[in-house]
C-alpha positions in Angstrom: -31.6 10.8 -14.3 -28.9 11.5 -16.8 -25.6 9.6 -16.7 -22.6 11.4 -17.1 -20.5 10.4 -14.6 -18.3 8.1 -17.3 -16.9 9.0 -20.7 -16.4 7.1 -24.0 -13.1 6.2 -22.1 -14.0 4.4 -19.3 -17.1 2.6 -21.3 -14.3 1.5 -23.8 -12.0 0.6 -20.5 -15.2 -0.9 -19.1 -15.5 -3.9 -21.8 -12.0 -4.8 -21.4 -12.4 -5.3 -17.4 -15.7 -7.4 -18.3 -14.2 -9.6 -20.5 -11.5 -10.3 -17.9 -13.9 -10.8 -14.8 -15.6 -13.2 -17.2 -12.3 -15.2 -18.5 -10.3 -14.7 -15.5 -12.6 -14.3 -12.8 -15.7 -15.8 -12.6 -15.0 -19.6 -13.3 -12.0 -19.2 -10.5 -14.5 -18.0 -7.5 -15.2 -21.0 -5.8 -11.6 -22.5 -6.2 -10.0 -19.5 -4.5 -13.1 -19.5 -1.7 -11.9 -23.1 -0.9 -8.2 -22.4 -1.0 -8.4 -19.4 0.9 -6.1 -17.3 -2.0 -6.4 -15.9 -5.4 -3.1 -16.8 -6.9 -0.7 -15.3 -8.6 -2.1 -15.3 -12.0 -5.0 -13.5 -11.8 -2.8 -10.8 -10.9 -0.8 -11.1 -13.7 -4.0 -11.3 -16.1 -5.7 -7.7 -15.1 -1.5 -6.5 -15.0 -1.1 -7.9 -19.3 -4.3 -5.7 -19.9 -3.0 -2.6 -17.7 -6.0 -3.0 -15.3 -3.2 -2.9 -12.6 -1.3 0.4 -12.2 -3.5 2.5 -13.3 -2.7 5.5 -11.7 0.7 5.1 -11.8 2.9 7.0 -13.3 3.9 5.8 -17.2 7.6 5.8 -16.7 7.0 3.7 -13.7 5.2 0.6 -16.1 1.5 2.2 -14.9 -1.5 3.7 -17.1 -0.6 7.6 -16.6 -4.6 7.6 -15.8 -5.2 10.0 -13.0 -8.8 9.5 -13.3 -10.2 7.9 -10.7 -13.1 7.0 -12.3 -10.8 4.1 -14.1 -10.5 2.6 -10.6 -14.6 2.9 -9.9 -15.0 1.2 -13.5 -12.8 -1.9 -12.0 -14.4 -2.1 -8.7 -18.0 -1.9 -10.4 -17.3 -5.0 -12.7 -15.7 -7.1 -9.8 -18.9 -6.3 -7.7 -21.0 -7.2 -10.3 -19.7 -10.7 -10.0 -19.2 -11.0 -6.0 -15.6 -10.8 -6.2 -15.0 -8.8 -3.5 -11.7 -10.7 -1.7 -10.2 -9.8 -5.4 -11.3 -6.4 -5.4 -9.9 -5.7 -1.7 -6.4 -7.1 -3.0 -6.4 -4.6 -6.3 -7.1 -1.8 -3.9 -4.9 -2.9 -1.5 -2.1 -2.6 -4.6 -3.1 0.2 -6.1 -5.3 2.5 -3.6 -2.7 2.3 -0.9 0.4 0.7 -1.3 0.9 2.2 -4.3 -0.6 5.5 -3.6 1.9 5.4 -1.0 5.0 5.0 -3.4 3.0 7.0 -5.8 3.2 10.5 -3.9 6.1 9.4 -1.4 8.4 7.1 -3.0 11.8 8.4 -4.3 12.3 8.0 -7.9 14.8 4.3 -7.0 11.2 3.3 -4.9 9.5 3.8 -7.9 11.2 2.3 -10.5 12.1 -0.7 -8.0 8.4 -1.4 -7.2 6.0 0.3 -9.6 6.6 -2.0 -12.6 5.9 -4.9 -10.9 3.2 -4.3 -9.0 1.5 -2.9 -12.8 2.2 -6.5 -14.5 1.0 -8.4 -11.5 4.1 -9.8 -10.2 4.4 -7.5 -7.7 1.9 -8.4 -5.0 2.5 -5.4 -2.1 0.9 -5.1 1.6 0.5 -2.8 4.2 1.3 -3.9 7.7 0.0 -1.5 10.9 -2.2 -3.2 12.9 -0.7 -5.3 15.9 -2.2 -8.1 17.9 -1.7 -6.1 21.3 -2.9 -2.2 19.6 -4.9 -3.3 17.0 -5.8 0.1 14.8 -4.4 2.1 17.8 -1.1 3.2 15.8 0.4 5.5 19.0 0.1 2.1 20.6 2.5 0.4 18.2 5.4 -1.8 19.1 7.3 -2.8 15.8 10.3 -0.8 15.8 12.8 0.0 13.6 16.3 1.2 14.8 18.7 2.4 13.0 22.5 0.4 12.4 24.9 2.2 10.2 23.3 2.0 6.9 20.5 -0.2 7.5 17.4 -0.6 9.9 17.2 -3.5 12.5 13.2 -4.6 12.3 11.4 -6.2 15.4 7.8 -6.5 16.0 4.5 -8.6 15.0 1.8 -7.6 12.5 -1.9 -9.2 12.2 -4.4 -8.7 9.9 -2.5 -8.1 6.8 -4.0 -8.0 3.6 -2.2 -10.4 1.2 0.3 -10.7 4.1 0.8 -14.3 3.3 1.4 -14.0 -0.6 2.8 -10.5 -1.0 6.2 -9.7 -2.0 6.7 -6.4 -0.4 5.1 -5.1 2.9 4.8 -1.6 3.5 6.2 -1.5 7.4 5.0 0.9 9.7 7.5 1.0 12.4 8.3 3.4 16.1 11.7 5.2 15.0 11.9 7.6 17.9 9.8 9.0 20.8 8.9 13.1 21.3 7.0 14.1 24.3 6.4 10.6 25.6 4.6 10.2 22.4 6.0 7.1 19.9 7.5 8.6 16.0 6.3 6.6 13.4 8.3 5.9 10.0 7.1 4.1 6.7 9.7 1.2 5.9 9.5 -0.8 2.8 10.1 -4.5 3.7 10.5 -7.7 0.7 9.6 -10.3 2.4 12.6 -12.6 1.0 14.8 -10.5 3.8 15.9 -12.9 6.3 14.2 -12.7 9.7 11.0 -11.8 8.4 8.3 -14.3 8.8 4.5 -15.3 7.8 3.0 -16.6 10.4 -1.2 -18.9 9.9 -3.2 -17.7 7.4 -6.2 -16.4 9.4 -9.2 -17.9 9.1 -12.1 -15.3 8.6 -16.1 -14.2 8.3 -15.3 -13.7 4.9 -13.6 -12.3 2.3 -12.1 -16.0 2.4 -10.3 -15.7 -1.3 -8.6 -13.0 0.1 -5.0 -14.3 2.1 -4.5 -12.5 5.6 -2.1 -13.3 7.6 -0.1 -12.6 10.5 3.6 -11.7 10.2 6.6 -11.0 12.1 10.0 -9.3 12.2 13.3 -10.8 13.9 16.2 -8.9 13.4 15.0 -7.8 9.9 17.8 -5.6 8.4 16.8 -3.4 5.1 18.6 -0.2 3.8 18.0 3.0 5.2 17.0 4.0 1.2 14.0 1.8 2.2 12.3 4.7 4.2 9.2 5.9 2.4 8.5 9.8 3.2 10.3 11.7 6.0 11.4 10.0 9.0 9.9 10.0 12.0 6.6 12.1 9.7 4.7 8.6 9.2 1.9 8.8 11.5 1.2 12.3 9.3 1.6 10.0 6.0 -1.0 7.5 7.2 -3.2 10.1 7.8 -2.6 12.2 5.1 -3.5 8.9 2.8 -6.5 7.3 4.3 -9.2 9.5 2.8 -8.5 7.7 0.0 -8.0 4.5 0.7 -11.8 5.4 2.9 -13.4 6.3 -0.6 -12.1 3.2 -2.0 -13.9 1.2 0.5 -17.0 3.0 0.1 -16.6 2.7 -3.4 -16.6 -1.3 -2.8 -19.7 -1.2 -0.5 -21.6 1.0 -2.9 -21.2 -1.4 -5.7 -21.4 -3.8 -3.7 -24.8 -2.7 -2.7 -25.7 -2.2 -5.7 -24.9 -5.9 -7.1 -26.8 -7.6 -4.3 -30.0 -5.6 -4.9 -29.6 -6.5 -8.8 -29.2 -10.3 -7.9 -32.5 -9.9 -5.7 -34.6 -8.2 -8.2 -34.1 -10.6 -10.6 -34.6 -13.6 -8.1 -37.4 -11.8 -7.0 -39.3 -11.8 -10.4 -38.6 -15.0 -11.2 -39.2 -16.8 -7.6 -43.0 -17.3 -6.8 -44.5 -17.9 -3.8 -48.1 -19.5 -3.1 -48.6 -18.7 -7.1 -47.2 -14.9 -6.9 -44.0 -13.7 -8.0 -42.3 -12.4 -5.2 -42.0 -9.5 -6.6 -45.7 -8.1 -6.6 -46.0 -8.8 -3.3 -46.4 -5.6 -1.5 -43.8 -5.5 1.1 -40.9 -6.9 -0.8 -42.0 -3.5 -3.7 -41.6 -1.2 -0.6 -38.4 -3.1 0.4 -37.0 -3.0 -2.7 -38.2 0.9 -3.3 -36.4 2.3 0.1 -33.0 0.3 -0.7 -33.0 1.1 -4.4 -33.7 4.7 -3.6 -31.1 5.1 -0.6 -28.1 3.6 -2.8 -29.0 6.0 -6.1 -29.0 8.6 -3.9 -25.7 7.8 -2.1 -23.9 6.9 -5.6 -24.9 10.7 -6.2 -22.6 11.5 -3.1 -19.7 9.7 -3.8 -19.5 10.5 -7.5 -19.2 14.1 -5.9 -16.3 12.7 -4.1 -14.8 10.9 -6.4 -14.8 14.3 -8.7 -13.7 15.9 -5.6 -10.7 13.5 -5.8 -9.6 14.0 -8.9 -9.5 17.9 -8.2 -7.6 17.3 -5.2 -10.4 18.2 -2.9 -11.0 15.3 -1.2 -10.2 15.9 2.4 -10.6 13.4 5.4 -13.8 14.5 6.9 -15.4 14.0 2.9 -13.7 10.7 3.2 -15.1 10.1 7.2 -18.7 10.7 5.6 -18.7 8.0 2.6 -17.1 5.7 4.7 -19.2 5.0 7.3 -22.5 5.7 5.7 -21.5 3.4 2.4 -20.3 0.5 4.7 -23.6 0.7 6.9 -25.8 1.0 3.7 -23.9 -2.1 2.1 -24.5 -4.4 5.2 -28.2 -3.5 5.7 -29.0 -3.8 2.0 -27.0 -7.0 1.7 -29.0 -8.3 5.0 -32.2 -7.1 3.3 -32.0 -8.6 -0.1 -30.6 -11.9 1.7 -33.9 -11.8 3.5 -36.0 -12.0 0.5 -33.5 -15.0 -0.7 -35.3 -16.8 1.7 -33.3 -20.1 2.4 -31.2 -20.0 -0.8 -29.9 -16.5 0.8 -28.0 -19.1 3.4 -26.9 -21.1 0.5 -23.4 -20.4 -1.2 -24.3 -21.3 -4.4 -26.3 -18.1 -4.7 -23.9 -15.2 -4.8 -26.2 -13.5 -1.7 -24.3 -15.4 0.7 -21.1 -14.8 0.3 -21.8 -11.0 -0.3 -23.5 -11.5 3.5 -20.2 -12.6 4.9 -18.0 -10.3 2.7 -19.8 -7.4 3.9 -19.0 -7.4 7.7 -16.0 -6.4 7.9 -16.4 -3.3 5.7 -17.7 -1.1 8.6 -14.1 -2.2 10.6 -11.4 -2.3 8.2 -9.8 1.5 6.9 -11.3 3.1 10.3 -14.6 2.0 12.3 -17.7 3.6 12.3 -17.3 4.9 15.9 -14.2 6.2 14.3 -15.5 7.4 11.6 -18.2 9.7 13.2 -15.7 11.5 16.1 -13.7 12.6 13.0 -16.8 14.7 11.6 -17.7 15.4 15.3 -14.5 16.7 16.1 -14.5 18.6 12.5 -17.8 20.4 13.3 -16.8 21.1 17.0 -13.5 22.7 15.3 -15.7 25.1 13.3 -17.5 26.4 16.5 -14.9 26.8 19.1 
C-alpha cells in the first residue's frame, strides 16, 4: 500500500535520528543495561541535534514542530535498535512532562524549564503513583499545604520514571477535599529543594536502562508560582493529558512490534533447522503471516490517530482503544517471534530478549488494560442511556 504517512521533512529529520541512535545509542546499550541508567549525555546528544523539544514552543529553546509525526519518526528509530528504556525517558520529557508545561505552564514555567529540558540538561519526571494507592489517584496521600507564599510537601512516590536522575519532578499533590472527595493540584518540584529525597533505585522486569525510583517529600517547601494549571483542577489536568501520553505508548509497542518481527524474519531466513531455513517451514510462514498482517493493519489505526492528534481530535476513548490493543499486540508478537528464536530468544545477546522483558510492563504503565476497556465501556454505555 502507498506510504504517505511521512513527508520529505520527517525523512530528512529521519537520517539525523539514525545517525544519532547509531553514534550515540547503539554502542551504549549494554553499558546502561548493566548500570541500570542512561546518563546524562545521551540526553544532551539528541538535545545539540534538537531531537529533544520538539514540540515545544521556539521561544521556549524547542523545535516549533507541532507535528506529531516528528515524535513517531524518534520512537521508530529507537525501536529499531531495542532501545526502549531510552525511548520511555524521551517521552517521559517530552509526551508528558512537557506537554504538561507546554499547554499549562505560565510563561516564567516555560522559560524556567523548557530550555533545558530541549538541550538535554533538563531531565523532568512525573510523580502520581504511591506505594499504598498505586494508580488509584482519589486514593493519594502526598499533600501539599499551603504556608504564606510557599507549599509545605509531604508524601512518598514509587515508580517514578527517571525519579532517581531527574532534575524536576512534576508533583501531584491533595490541596483540599470537596464532598469527602480529595482535590488534586500539579506542583512543580527541583529535586535540589531540601527535604526531598530519592529513595533505591528499583530493580525491574525490564526496561533496566531506564532509572525508577522511589521518592519522598519531608517538609518540602516550593513557591506557590510552582503550581502548574488551576488549583485544586489537577485530577481534570491528568485526565485531560493522558490520551496522549496513551498514544505515545502505543506508538512504542507498535514499533516495537514491528522491530521484533523484523529481527525474526531475518533470523528466520538465515537460521536452518534439520537442513531447512526456518523460514520455509510451514508453520513459522503462517506465524509470521497473522503477526505481520495484524501490526500493518494496526499502524493503519494509529496513523489515523496520530492525524487525529495533530487536528486536535484525539479524544480519550481514541486514546483507550490504541492503548490497550497496541500494548497486547506488542507482547504476543514479541512472545511469538521470541518463540521462533528458539533458545537464542532466552539469550541477551540477541535483541529478542530484552524486547521480551521490555514489553511487560506496556499493558500496566499509562492505564491497564482492564482500565483501558471500562473507559470505552463506559463511553458506549454513555451513548445509550
Amino acid at each position: 500500500m502507498p506510504q504517505s504517512f511521512y513527508n520529505a521533512d520527517h525523512e530528512a529529520f529521519r537520517s539525523v535520528v539514525r545517525d544519532f541512535v547509531a553514534r550515540d545509542v547503539t554502542p551504549n546499550l549494554d553499558t546502561w543495561e548493566e548500570d541500570r541508567e542512561t546518563g546524562r549525555e545521551v540526553w544532551k546528544s539528541a538535545g545539540a541535534l534538537g531531537i529533544l523539544g520538539l514540540r515545544f514552543p521556539e521561544q521556549y529553546g524547542g523545535g516549533g514542530a507541532v507535528d506529531y509525526r516528528f515524535r513517531c519518526v524518534v520512537q521508530e528509530e529507537l525501536a529499531r535498535v531495542g532501545a526502549a528504556a531510552l525511548a520511555s525517558g524521551f517521552s517521559i520529557n517530552e509526551d508528558i512532562v512537557g506537554s504538561y508545561l507546554n499547554e499549562l505552564g505560565t510563561d516564567e514555567q516555560k522559560r524556567a524549564w523548557l530550555p533545558g529540558m530541549s538541550t538535554g540538561d533538563v531531565v523532568a519526571s512525573i510523580a502520581m503513583s504511591e506505594p499504598a494507592a498505586g494508580s488509584d489517584l482519589r486514593g493519594m496521600k502526598t499533600t501539599a499545604v499551603r504556608d504564606g507564599d510557599e507549599w509545605v510537601i509531604n508524601g512518598a512516590k514509587t515508580f517514578i520514571t527517571s525519579g532517581f536522575s531527574s532534575d524536576v519532578v512534576l508533583t501531584a499533590a491533595r490541596t483540599g477535599e470537596k464532598d469527602g472527595r480529595p482535590r488534586l493540584s500539579l506542583i512543580l518540584v527541583p529535586t535540589t529543594t531540601p527535604g526531598f529525597g530519592r529513595g533505591r533505585k528499583l530493580r525491574k522486569l525490564g526496561l533496566h536502562a531506564q532509572d525508577t525510583a522511589e521518592i519522598s517529600f519531608a517538609d518540602v517547601r516550593v513557591p506557590l508560582d510552582n503550581l502548574v494549571g488551576e488549583l485544586d483542577h489537577g485530577f481534570h489536568h491528568l485526565t485531560a493529558q493522558l490520551p496522549l501520553e496513551r498514544l505515545s505508548i502505543a506508538w512504542r509497542a507498535l514499533c516495537a512490534a514491528e522491530a521484533a518481527l523484523d529481527w525474526t524474519i531475518r533470523y528466520t531466513s538465515e537460521r536452518k533447522a534439520f537442513g531447512t531455513r526456518i523460514i520455509d517451514f510451514q508453520n513459522t510462514r503462517f506465524k509470521l503471516a497473522e503477526m505481520t498482517t495484524e501490526v500493518e493493519i494496526t499502524r493503519t489505526f494509529l496513523e489515523q490517530g496520530i492525524h487525529a492528534l495533530n487536528a486536535g481530535e484525539f479524544d480519550a476513548t481514541l486514546g483507550a482503544k490504541a492503548k490497550w490493543w497496541t500494548t497486547e499486540l506488542q507482547n504476543r508478537v514479541i512472545n511469538g517471534c521470541l518463540q521462533m528464536h528458539g533458545g537464542y530468544g532466552y539469550m541477551d545477546e540477541y535483541p529478542i530478549s530484552r524486547a521480551y522483558a521490555d514489553a511487560r510492563v506496556q499493558t500496566i504503565v499509562g492505564g491497564t488494560t482492564e482500565i483501558m476497556k471500562e473507559i470505552i465501556g463506559r463511553d458506549l454505555a454513555s451513548r445509550h442511556p
